[in-house]
C-alpha positions as CSV (number, residue, x, y, z in Angstrom):
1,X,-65.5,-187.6,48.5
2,X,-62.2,-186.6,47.5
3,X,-59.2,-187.1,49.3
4,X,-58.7,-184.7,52.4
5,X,-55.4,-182.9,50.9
6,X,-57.2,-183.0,47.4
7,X,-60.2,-181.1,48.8
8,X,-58.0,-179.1,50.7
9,X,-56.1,-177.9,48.2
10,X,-59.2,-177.9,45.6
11,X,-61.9,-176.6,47.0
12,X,-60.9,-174.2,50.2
13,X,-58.7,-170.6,49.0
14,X,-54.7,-170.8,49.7
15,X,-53.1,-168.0,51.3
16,X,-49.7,-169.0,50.2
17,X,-48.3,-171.7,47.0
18,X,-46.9,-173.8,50.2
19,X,-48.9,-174.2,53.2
20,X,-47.8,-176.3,55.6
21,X,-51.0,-178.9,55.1
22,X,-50.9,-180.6,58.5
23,X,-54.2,-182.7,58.6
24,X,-55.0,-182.0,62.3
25,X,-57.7,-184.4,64.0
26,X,-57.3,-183.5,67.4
27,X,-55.5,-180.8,69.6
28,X,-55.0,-181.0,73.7
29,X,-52.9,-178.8,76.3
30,X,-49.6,-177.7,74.1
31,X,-49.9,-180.5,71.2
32,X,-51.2,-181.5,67.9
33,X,-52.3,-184.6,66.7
34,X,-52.4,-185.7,62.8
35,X,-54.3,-188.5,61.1
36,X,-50.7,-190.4,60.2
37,X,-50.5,-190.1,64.2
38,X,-47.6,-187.3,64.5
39,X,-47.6,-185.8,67.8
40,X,-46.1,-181.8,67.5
41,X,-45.2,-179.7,70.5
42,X,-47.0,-176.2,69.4
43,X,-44.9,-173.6,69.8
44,X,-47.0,-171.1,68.0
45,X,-50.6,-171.4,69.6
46,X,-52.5,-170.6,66.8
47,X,-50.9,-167.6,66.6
48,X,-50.8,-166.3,69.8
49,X,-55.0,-167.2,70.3
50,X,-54.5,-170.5,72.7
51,X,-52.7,-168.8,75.0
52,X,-54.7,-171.2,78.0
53,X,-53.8,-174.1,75.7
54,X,-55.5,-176.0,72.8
55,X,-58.9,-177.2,74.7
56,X,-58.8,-176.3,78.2
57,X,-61.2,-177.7,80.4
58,X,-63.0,-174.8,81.5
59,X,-63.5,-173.1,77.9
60,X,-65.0,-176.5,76.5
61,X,-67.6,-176.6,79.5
62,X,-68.5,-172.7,79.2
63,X,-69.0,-173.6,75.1
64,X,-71.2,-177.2,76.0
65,X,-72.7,-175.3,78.5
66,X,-73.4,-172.1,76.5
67,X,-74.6,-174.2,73.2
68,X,-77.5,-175.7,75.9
69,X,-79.1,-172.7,76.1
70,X,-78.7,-170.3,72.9
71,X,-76.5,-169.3,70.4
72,X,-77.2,-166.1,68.0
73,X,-80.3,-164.5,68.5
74,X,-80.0,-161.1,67.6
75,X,-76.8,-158.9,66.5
76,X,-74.7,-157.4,68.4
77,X,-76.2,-154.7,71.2
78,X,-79.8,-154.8,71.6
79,X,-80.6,-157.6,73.8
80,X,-79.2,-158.5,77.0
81,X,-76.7,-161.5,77.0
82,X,-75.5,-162.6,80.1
83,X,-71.7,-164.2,78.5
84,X,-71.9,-160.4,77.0
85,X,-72.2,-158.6,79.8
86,X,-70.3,-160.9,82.2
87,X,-67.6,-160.7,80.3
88,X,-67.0,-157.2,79.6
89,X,-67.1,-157.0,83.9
90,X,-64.8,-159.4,84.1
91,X,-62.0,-157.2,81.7
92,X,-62.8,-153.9,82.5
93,X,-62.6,-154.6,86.2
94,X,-59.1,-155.5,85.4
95,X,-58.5,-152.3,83.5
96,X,-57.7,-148.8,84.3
97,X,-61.0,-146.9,85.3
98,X,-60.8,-145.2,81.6
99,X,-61.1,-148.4,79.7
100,X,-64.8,-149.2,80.9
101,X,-66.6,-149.9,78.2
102,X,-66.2,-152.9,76.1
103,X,-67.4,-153.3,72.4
104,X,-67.0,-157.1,70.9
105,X,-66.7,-157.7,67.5
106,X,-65.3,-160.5,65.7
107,X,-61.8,-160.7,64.9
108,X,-58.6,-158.1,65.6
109,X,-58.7,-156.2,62.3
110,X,-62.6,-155.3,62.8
111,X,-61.6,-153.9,66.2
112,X,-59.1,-151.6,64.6
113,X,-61.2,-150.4,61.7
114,X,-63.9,-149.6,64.8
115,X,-61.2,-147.8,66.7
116,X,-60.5,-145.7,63.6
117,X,-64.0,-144.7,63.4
118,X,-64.0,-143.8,67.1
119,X,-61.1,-142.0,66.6
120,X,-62.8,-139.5,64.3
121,X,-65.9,-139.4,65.5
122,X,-64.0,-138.0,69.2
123,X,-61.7,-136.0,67.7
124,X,-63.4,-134.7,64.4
125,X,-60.0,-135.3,62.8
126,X,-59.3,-137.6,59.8
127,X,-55.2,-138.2,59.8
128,X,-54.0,-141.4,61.3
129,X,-50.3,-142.6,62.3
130,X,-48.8,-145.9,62.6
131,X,-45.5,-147.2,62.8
132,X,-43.1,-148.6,60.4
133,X,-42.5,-152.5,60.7
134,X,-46.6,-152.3,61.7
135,X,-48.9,-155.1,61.4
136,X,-52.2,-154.8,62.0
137,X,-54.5,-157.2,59.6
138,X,-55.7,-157.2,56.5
139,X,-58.6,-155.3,56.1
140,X,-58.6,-151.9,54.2
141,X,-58.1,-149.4,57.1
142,X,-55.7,-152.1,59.1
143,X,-53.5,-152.6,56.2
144,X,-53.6,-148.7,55.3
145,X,-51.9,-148.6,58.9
146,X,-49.5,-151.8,58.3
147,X,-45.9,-150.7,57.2
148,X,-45.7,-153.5,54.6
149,X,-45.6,-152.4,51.1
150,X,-45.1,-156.3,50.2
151,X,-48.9,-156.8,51.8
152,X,-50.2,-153.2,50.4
153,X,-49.5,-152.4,46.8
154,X,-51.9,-155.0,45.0
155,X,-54.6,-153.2,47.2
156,X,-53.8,-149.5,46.6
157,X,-55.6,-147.2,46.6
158,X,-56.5,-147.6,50.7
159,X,-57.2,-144.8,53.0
160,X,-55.7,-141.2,52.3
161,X,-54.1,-139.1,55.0
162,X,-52.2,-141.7,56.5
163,X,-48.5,-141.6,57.8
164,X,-46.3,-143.2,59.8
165,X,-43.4,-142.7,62.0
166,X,-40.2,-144.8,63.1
167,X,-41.4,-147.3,66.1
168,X,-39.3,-146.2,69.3
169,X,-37.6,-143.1,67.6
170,X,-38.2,-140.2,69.9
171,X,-37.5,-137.4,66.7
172,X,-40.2,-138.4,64.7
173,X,-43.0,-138.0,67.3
174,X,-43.2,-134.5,66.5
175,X,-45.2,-135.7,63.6
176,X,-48.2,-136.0,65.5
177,X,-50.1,-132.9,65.5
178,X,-53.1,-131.1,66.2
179,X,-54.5,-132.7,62.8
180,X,-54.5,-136.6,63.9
181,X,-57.3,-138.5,65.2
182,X,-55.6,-141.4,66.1
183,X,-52.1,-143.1,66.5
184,X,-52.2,-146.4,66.7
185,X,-49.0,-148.5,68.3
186,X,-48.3,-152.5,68.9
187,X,-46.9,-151.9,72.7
188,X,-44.5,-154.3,71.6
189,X,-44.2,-154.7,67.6
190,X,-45.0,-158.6,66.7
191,X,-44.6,-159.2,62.8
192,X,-41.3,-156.7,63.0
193,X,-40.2,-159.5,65.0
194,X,-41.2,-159.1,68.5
195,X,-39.6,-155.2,69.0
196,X,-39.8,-154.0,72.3
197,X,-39.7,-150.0,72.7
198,X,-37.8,-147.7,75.2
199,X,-39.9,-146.8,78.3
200,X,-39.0,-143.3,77.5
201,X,-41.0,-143.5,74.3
202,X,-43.7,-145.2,75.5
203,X,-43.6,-142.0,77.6
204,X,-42.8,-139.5,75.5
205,X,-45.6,-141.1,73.0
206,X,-48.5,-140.7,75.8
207,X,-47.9,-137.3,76.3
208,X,-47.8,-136.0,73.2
209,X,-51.0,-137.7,72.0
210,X,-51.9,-135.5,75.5
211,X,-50.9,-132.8,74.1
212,X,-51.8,-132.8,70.8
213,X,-55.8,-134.3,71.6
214,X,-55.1,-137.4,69.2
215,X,-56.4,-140.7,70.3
216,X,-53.6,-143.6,71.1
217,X,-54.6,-146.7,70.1
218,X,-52.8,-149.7,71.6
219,X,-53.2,-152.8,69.1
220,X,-52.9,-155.7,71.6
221,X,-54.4,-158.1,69.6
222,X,-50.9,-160.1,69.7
223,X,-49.8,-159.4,73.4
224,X,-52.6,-159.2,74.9
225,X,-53.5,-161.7,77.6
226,X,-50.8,-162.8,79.6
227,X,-48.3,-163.4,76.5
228,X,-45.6,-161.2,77.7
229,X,-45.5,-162.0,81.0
230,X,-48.3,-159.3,81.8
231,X,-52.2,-159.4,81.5
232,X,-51.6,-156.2,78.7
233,X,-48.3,-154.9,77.6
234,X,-48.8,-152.0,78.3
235,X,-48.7,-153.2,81.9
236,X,-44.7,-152.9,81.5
237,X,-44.6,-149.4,81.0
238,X,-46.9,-147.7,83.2
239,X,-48.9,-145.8,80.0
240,X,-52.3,-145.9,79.5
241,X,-54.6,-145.7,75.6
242,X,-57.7,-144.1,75.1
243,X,-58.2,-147.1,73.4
244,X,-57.0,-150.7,73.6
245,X,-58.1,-152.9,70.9
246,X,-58.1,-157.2,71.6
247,X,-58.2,-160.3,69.4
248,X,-56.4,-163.7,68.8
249,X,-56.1,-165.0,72.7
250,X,-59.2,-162.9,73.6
251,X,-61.9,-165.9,72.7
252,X,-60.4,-168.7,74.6
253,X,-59.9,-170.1,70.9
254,X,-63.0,-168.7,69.8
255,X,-63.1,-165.9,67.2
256,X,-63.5,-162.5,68.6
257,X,-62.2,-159.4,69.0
258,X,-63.3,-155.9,71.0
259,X,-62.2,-152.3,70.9
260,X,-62.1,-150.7,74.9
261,X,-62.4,-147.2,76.0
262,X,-64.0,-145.0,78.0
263,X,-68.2,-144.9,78.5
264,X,-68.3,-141.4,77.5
265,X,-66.5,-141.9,74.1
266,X,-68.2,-145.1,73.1
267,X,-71.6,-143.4,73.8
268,X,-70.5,-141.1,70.4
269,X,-71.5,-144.3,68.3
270,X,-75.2,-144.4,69.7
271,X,-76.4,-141.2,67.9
272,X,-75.2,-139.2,64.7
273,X,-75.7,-141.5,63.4
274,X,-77.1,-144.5,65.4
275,X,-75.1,-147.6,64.4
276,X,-72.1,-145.9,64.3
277,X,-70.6,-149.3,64.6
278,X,-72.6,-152.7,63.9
279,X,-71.8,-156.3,63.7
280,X,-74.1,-159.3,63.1
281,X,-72.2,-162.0,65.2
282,X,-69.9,-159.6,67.5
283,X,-70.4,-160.7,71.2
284,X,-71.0,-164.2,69.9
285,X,-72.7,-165.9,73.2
286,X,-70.6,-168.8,72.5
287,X,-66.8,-166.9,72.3
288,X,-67.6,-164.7,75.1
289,X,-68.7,-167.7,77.3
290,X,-65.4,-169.1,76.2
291,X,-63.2,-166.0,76.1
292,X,-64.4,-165.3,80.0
293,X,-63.7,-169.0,80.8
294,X,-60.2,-168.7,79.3
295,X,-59.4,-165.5,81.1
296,X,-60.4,-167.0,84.3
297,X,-58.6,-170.2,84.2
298,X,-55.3,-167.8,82.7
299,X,-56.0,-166.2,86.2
300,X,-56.5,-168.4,88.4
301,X,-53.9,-171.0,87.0
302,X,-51.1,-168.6,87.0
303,X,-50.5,-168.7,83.2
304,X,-48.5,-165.2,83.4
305,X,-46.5,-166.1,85.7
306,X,-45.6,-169.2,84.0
307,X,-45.2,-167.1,80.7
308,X,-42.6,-164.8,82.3
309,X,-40.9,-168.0,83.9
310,X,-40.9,-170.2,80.9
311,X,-39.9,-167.1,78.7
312,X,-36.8,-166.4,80.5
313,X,-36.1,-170.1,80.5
314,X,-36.1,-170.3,76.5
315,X,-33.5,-167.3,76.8
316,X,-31.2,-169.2,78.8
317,X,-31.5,-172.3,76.7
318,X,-31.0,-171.0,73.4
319,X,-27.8,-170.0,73.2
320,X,-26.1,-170.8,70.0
321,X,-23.4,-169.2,67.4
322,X,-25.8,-169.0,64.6
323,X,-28.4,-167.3,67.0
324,X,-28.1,-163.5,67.3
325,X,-30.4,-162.2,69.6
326,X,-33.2,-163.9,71.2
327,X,-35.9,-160.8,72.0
328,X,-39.3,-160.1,73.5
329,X,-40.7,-160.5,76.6
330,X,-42.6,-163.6,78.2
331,X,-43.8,-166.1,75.5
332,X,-43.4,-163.5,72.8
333,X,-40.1,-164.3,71.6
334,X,-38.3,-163.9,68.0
335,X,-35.0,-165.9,67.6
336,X,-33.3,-163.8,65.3
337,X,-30.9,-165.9,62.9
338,X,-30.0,-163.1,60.3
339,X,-30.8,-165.8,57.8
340,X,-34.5,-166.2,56.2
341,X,-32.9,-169.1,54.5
342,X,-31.7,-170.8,57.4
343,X,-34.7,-170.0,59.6
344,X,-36.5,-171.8,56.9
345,X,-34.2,-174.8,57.6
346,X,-34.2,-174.8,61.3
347,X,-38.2,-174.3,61.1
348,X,-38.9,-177.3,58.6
349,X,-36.4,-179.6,60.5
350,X,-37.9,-178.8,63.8
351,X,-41.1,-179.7,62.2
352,X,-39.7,-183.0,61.2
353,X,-38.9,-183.5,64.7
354,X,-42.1,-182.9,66.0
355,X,-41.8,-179.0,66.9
356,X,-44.3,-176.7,65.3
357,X,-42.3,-173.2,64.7
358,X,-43.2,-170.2,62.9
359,X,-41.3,-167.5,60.9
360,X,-42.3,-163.7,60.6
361,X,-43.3,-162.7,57.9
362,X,-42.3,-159.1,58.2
363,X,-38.9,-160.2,59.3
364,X,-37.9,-163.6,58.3
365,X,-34.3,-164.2,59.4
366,X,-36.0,-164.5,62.5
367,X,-38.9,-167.9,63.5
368,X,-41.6,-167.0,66.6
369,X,-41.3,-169.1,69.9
370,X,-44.8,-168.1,71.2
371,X,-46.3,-171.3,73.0
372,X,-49.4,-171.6,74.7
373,X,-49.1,-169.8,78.1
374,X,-49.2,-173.5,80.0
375,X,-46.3,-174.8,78.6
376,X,-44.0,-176.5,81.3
377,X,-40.5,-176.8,82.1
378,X,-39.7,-179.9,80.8
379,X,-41.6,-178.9,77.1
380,X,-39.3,-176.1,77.3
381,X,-36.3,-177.9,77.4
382,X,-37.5,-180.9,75.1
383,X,-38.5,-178.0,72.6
384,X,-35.3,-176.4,72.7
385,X,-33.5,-179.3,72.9
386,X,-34.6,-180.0,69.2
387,X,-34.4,-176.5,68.3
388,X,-30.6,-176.8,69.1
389,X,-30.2,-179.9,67.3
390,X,-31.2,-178.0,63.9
391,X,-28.8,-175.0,64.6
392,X,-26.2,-177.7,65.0
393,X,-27.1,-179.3,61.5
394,X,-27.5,-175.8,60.0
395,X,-24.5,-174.1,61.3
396,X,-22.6,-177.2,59.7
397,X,-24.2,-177.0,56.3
């Protein structure tokens, strides 16, 4: 056998010339272990997907206690599964009445290509609107919504009658018209880094999809789950989708993802055709034994709480003259340095230190502080202690 970082870089496809090539060999609570025995403090989570921590307890038991009994047996909606179906009680019972009916699939992006065919199978339209500074994954219809010409030209042509208006800009919603099926919104943008909208816009945007009979589409699949302080983000402003779409944190760990809407809309992909929407391994027994485990422990351990508590402890700590803003809500933060070069630095040196950051890729003078939802005080201030420590160097460069 070849050497790990041989085979590694050998025989498994890069997504970038430099990846970061930590050989992780085990992963507890908020840390990371190596094989050369580095401990790191994990302030990214996996992206926003352990949001109950790397391993909890209670998702590890569901998964033993899941694998004891069966794993796939059929695809995705014509047996009964009991993780399935107790676990799509447990969300929508902590919905609004309209979102009761739960469709899993496997990851974020297949839950916004689905929405986009529910879209136009309600409405009978075929014009869909995102938002600039959008990020949505990678897929053909996701990245046909994504504002990122960066991520988008190599891939052109992607889906026609598309458009896109200014995130929080009030002017440009007039753009949504009797034509579109669906517009589909971050709550609060996360690759822009972390932009959090007006409530009058999150307002104004409900009730002209109201008006105009187009679909809104919240992509949660970043904030969903206790991240910002609330169990959705949409929580914060009092508006409602006709259909919210999950991923990352939704599986415990686990991969998974689900579109949400209403009974009487998902019904439309039964019929006319039948299969409007299918997936092999969607509603995995395994990740929804694990993704219900994680929500309860999020709920019953007070994780949101701790999110909005530990969030607004970060703000107060990091405070610094090469810091601009610090924005977001919860434990979806983006410490905006104005500097993609000196995020860089502060990022690698943190790393050195044993702090796992994270830049944006959509906005790079800016690096993530996102954390698993458990974090405690005193990792807070250790964390940002180092963080501090690296401004310092940088700011004297």
């Amino acid at each position: 056998m070849t050497d790990l970082h041989e085979g590694f870089l050998k025989h498994l496809a890069q997504t970038s010339p430099h990846p970061l090539a930590l050989d992780i060999i085990e992963a507890e609570g908020c840390h990371l272990l190596t094989r050369d025995g580095r401990r790191y403090l994990d302030l990214v989570a996996g992206l926003a997907v352990n949001n109950v921590g790397h391993r909890h307890p209670k998702v590890v038991l569901a998964i033993k206690d899941q694998c004891d009994r069966y794993l796939h047996v059929i695809p995705y909606g014509e047996f009964i599964q009991e993780p399935q179906v107790r676990f799509a009680e447990k969300l929508t019972s902590l919905l609004p009445p309209s979102l009761n009916s739960v469709y899993f699939v496997n990851s974020g992006t297949e839950a916004i290509e689905a929405s986009l065919k529910l879209a136009k199978r309600v409405t009978g339209r075929t014009r869909l609107i995102g938002c600039r500074k959008s990020y949505h994954g990678s897929t053909h219809g996701s990245l046909s919504l994504t504002d990122n010409e960066t991520k988008k030209f190599r891939n052109r042509p992607l889906l026609p009658d598309v458009a896109h208006i200014t995130f929080n800009d009030p002017a440009e919603l007039a753009l949504i018209d009797d034509r579109t099926a669906a517009v589909v919104v971050e709550p609060i943008q996360g690759d822009a880094g972390v932009r959090v909208p007006d409530q009058a816009w999150m307002t104004a945007l409900r009730a002209r999809c109201t008006a105009t009979g187009a679909l809104l589409v919240f992509d949660e699949v970043q904030t969903g789950f206790g991240r910002t302080g609330r169990l959705i983000a949409f929580e914060h402003f009092g508006v409602v989708p006709d259909i919210l779409v999950l991923g990352k944190a939704l599986g415990g760990g686990m991969p998974m993802g689900a579109f949400i809407s209403s009974r009487e809309q998902m019904h439309l992909l039964t019929h006319d055709p039948v299969l409007g929407h299918i997936t092999t391994f969607g509603g995995h027994p395994i990740a929804c034994a694990a993704g219900l485990a994680a929500l309860e422990a999020l709920l019953e351990e007070e994780l949101i709480a701790n999110a909005e508590r530990m969030g607004q402890l970060f703000k107060e700590l990091l405070v610094h003259p090469v810091i601009k803003e610090v924005r977001g809500e919860g434990l979806m933060l983006a410490v905006d340095l104005g500097d993609a070069d000196m995020v860089q630095r502060v990022v690698h040196g943190c790393l050195e230190q044993g702090v796992l950051g994270f830049w944006f890729l959509s906005c790079p003078e800016a690096f993530r502080v996102a954390p698993p939802l458990m974090i405690t005080e005193e990792q807070v201030r250790a964390a940002c202690a180092v963080i501090l420590r690296q401004l310092d160097q940088v700011g004297n460069e």
